[in-house]
N, C-alpha and C positions, 0 to 999 in steps of 0.2 A: 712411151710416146713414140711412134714412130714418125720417121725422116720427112720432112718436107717437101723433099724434090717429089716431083711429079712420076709418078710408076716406082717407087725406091719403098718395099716394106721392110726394110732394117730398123733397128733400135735407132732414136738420136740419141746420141752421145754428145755431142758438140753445139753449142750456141754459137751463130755468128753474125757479129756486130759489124754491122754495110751500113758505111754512112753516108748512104744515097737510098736507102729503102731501109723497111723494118727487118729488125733481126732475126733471125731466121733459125729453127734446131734442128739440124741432118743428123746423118751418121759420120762416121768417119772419113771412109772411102769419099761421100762429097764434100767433108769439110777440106782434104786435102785440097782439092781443085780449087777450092773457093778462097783456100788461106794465101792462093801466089797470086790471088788480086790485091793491086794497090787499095789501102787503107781497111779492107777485111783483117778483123782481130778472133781468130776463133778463144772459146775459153769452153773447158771441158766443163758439162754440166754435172751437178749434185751427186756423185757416187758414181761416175764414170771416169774419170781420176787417172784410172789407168788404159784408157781405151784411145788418148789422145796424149800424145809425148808431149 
């Protein structure tokens, strides 16, 4: 599955749970960004485990 953000063909790696909009599965690199917003929980999805500390 690739990244959600707009113009990003990388793997998602990461689910993240915004609770003011639906969840969302980027890559890495945007879940970083995404994860120093207040109440964003990233959680690493299914067999990507190790692509998200």
């Amino acid at each position: 599955m690739e990244c959600e953000e707009e113009g990003c063909d990388a793997e998602a790696a990461v689910e993240l749970h915004i609770p003011w909009d639906a969840n969302v599965r980027v890559c890495p690199g945007h879940a970083r960004t995404w994860a120093q917003k207040d109440g964003v929980v990233p959680e690493p999805m299914d067999g990507h485990e190790d692509a998200w500390p």
